[in-house]
Z-matrix of the N, CA and C atoms (Angstrom, degrees):
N
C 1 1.456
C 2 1.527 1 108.69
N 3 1.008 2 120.31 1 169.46
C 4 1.766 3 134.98 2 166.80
C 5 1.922 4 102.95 3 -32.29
N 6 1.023 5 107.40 4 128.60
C 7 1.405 6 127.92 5 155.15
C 8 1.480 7 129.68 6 -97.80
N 9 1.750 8 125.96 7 135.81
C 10 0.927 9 83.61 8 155.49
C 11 1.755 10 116.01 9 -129.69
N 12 1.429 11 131.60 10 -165.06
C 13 1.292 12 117.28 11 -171.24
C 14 1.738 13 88.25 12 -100.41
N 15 1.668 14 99.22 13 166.31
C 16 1.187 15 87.62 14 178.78
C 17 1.541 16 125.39 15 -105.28
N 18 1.784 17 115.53 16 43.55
C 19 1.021 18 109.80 17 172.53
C 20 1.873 19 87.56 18 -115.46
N 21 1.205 20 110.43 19 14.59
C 22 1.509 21 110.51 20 -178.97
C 23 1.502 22 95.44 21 -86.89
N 24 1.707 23 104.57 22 -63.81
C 25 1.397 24 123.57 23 161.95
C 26 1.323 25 112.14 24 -18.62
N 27 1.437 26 138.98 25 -86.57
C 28 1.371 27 136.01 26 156.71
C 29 1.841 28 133.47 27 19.91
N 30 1.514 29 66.69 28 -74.61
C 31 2.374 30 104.22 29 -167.65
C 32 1.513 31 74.27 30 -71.73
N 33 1.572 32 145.59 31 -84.87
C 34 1.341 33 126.73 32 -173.82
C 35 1.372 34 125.82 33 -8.30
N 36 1.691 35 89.20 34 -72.84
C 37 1.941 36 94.88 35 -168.60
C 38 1.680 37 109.17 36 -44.71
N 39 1.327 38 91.02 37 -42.30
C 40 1.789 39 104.27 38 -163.71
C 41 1.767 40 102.55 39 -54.36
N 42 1.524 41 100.83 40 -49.21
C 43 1.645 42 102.41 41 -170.98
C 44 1.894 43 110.36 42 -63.91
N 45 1.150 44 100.56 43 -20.11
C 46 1.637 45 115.89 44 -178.28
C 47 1.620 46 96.98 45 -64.94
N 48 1.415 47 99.52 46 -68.04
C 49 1.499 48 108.33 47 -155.60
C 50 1.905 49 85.01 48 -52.78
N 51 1.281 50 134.74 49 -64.05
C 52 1.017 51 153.15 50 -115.55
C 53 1.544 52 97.40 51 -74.54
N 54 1.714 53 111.96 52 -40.14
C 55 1.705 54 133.85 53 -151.26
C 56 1.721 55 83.67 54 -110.41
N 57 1.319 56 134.85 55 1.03
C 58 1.449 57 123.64 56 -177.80
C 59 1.815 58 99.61 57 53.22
N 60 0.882 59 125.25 58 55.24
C 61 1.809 60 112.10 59 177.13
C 62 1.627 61 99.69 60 -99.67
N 63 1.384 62 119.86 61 26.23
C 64 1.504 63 105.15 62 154.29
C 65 1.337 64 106.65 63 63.90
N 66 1.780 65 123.24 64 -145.50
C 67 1.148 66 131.22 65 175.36
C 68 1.550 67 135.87 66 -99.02
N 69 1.946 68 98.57 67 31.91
C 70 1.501 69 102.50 68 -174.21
C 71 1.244 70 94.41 69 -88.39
N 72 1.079 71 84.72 70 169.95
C 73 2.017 72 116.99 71 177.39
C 74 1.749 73 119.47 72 -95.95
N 75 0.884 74 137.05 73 147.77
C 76 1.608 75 152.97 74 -170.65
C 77 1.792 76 82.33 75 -80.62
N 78 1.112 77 104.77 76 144.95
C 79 1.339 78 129.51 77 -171.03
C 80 1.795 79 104.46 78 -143.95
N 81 1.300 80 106.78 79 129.77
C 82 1.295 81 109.71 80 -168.86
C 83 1.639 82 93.29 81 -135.38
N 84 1.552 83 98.69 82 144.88
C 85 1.473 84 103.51 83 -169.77
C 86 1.874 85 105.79 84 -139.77
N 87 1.565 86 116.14 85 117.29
C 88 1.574 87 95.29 86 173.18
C 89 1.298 88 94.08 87 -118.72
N 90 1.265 89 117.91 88 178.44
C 91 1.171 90 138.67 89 -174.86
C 92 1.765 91 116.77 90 -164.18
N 93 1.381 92 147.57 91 159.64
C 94 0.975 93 155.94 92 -163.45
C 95 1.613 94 116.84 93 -99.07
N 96 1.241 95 137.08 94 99.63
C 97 1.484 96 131.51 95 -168.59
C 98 1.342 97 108.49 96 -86.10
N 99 1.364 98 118.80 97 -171.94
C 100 1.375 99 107.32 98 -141.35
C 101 1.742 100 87.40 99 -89.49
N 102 1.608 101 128.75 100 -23.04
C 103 1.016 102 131.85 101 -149.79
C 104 1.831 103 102.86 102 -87.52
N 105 1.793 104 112.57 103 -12.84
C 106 1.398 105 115.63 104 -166.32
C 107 1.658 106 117.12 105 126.57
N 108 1.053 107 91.89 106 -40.54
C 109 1.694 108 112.80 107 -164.05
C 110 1.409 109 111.46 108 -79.17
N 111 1.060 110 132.91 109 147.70
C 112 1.782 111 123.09 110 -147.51
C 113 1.675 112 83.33 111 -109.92
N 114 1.337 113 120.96 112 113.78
C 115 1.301 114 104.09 113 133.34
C 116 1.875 115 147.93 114 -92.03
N 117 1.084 116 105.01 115 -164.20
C 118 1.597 117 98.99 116 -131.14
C 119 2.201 118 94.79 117 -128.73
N 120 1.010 119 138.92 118 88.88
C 121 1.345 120 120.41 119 145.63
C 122 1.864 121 138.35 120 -96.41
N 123 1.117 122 125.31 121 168.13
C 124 1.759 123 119.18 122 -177.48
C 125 1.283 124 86.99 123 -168.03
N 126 1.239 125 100.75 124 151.35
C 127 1.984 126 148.98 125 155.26
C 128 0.765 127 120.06 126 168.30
N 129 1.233 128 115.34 127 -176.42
C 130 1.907 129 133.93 128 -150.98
C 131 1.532 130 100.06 129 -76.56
N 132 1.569 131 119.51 130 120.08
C 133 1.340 132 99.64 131 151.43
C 134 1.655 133 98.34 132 -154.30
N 135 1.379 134 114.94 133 -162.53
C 136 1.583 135 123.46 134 -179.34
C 137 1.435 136 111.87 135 -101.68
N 138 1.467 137 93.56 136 140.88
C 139 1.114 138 120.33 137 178.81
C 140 1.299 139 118.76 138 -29.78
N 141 1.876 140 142.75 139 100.55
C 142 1.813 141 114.53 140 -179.89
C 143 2.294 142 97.88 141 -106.26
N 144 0.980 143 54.41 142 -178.35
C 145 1.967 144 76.26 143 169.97
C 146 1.209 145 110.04 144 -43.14
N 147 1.177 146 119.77 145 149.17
C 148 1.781 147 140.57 146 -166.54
C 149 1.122 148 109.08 147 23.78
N 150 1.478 149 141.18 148 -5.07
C 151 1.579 150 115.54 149 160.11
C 152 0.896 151 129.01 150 -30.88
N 153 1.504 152 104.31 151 169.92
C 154 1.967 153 106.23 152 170.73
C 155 1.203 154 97.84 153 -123.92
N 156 1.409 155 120.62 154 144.87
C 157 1.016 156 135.85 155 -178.02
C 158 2.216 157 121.81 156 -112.62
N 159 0.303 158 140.63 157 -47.34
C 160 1.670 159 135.87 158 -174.73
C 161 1.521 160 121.82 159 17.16
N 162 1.236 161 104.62 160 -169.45
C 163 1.563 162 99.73 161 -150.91
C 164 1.653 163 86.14 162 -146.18
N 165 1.696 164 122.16 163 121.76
C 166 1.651 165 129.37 164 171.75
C 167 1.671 166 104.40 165 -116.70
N 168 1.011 167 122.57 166 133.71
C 169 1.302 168 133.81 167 -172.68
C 170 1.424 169 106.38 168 18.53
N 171 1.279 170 130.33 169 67.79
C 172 1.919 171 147.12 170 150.61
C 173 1.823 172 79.08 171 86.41
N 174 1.473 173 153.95 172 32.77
C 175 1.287 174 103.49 173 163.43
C 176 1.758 175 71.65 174 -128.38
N 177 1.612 176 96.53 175 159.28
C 178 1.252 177 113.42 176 166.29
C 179 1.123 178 132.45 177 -95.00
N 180 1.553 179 113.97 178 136.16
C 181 1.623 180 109.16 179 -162.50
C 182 1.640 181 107.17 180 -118.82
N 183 1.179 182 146.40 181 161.21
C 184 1.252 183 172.86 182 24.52
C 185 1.094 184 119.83 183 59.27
N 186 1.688 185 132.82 184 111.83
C 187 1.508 186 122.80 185 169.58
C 188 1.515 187 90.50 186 -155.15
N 189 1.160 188 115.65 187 111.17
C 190 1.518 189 133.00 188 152.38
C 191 1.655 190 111.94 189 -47.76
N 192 2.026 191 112.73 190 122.03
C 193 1.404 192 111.82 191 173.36
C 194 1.395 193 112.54 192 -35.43
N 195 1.257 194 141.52 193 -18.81
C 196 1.599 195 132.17 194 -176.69
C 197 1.357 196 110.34 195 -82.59
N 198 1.386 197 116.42 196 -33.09
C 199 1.525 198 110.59 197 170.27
C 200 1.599 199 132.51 198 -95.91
N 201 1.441 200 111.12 199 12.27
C 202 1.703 201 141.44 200 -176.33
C 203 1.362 202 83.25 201 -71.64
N 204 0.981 203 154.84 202 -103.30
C 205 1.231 204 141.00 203 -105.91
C 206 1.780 205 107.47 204 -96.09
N 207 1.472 206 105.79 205 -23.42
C 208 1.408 207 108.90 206 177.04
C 209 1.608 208 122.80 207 -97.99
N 210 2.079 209 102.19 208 14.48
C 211 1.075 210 111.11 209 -176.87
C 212 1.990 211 93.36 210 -109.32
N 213 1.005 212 117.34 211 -31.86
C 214 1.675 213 123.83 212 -157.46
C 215 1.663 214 84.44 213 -50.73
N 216 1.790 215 100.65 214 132.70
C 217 1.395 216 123.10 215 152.94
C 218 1.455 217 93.46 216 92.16
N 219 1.251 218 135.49 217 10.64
C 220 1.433 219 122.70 218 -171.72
C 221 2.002 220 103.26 219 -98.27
N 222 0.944 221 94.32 220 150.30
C 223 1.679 222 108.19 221 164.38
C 224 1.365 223 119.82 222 -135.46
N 225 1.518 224 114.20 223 122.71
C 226 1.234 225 139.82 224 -176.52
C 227 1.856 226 106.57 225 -79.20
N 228 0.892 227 117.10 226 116.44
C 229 1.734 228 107.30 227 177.51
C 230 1.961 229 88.82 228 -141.11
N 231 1.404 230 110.08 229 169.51
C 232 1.482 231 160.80 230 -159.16
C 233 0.787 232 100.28 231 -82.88
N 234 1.792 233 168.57 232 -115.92
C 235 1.275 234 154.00 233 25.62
C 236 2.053 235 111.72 234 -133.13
N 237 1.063 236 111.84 235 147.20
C 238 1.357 237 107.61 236 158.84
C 239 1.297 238 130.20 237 -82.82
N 240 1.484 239 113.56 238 82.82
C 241 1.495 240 106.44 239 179.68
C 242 1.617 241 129.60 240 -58.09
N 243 1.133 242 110.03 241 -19.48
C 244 1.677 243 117.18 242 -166.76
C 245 1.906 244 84.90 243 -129.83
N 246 1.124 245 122.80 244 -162.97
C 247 1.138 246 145.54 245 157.07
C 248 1.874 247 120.88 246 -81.58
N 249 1.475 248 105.60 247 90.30
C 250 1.491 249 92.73 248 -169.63
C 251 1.314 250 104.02 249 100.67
N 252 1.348 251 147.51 250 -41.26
C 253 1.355 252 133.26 251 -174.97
C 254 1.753 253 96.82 252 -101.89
N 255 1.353 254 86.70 253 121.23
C 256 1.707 255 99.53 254 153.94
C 257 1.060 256 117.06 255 -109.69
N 258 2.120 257 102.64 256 157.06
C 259 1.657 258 92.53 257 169.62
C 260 1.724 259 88.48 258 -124.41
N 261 1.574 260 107.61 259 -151.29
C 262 1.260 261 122.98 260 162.54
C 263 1.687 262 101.03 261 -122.24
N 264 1.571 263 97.37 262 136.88
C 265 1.534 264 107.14 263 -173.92
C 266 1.517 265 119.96 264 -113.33
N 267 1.486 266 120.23 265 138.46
C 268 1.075 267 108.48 266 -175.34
C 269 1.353 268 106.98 267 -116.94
N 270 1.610 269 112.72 268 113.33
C 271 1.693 270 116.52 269 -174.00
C 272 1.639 271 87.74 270 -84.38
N 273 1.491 272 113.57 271 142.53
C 274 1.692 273 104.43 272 161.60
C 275 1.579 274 104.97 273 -160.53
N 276 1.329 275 112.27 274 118.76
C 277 1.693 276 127.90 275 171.51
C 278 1.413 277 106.45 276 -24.64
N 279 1.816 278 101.59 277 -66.34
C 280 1.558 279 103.03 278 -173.11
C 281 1.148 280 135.01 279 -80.68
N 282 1.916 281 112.40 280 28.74
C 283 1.299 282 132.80 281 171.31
C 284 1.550 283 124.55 282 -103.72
N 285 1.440 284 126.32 283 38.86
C 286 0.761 285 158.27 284 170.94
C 287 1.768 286 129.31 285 8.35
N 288 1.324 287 96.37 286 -52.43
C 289 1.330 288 128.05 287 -173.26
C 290 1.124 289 132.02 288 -97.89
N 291 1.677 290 119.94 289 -24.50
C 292 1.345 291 162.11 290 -178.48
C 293 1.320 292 140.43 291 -80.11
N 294 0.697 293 155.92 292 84.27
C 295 1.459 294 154.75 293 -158.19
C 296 1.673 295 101.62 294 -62.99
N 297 1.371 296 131.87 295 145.02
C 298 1.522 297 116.42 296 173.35
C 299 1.478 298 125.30 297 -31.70
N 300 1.307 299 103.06 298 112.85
C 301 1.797 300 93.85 299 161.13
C 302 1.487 301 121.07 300 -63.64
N 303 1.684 302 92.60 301 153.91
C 304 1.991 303 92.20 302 166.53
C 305 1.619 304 91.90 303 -129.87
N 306 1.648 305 91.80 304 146.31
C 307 1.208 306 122.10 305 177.05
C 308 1.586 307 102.16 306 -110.11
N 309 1.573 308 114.47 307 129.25
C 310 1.308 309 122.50 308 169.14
C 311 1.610 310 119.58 309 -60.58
N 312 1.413 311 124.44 310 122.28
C 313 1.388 312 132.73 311 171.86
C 314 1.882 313 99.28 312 -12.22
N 315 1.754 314 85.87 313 138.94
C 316 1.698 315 90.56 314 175.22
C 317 1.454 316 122.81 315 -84.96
């Protein structure tokens, strides 16, 4: 399933503490764009029906059966792309076509 690194782990806690979201969980969502290439959304929300839930370096994550199969083997990490700008990155096997996505801070 989804990994994450733990300077990804980190930028999480921080956005948690930061947005007051209490005791929700990071929720990660992919889906298929029109071009092939999976894109990618996440934030805090509650737990619904048949998700899966697990746990990557102490924060708990969220992945709806629709995004299981286009999430397996991926790792989410932190990175400084520029000097000073970070994003969140999504490395993923079953993204084929794509160069890593970045997801804007949560």
């Amino acid at each position: 399933m989804l990994k994450l690194t733990i300077e990804a782990a980190e930028q999480i806690r921080r956005a948690a503490e930061d947005s007051d979201t209490g005791k929700l969980a990071l929720r990660v969502a992919a889906k298929r764009g029109p071009d092939g290439s999976i894109e990618y959304g996440m934030g805090f929300d509650a737990e619904r029906a048949n998700d899966l839930q697990f746990l990557s370096e102490g924060i708990a994550i969220l992945v709806s059966p629709h995004s299981k199969e286009l999430l397996m083997g991926t790792v989410l990490d932190f990175v400084e792309i520029e000097p000073g700008e970070f994003q969140f990155i999504f490395s993923n096997p079953n993204d084929t076509g794509a160069p890593p996505a970045a997801e804007s801070p949560a």
